[in-house]
N, C-alpha and C positions, 0 to 999 in steps of 0.2 A: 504494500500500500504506500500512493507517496505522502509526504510529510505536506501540508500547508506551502511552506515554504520554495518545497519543490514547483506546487504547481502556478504558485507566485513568479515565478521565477523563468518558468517555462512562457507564462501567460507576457512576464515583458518582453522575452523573446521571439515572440510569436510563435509559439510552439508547444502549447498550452490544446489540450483536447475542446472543444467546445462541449457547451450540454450542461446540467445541472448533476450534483452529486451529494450524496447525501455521506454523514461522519456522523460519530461522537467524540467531542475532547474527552481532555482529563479530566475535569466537572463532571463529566458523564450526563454532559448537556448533547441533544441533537443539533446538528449545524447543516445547513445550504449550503452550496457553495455552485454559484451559475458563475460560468465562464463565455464573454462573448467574446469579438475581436475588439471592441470597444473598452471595456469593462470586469473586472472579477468581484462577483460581491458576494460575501458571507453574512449569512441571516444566522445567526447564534440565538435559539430558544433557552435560555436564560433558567435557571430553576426558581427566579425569584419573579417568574412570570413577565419578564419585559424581553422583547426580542433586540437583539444589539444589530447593528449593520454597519458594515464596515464593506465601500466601495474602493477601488482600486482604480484610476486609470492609466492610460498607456504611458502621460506625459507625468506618471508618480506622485501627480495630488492624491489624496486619500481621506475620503469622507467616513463621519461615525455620526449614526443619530440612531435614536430609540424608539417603537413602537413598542404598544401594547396590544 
């Protein structure tokens, strides 16, 4: 299985799979994780009930905001 990091990494290189995939961290929290050519964004279901989002784009800005 690759690590986060990996597919962070693949994804600035363009060489990242596209398609959505699902994980659990070490929380043994469930996580998203959608890969486009545009964008990598991981949806972390939270066990304190709030969903984290943390977007990725190509030019290394990096967005975090919260739903419920």
């Amino acid at each position: 299985m690759r690590s986060f990091e990996e597919f962070k990494n693949e994804f600035y290189n363009g060489t990242a799979p596209k398609g959505m995939f699902t994980s659990v961290n070490e929380n043994n929290e469930n996580i998203i994780l959608e890969i486009t050519d545009e964008y990598l964004k991981t949806s972390t279901l939270q066990n304190n009930g709030w969903i984290r989002v943390n977007v990725y784009h190509k030019d290394h800005t990096v967005e975090e905001y919260y739903d419920k």
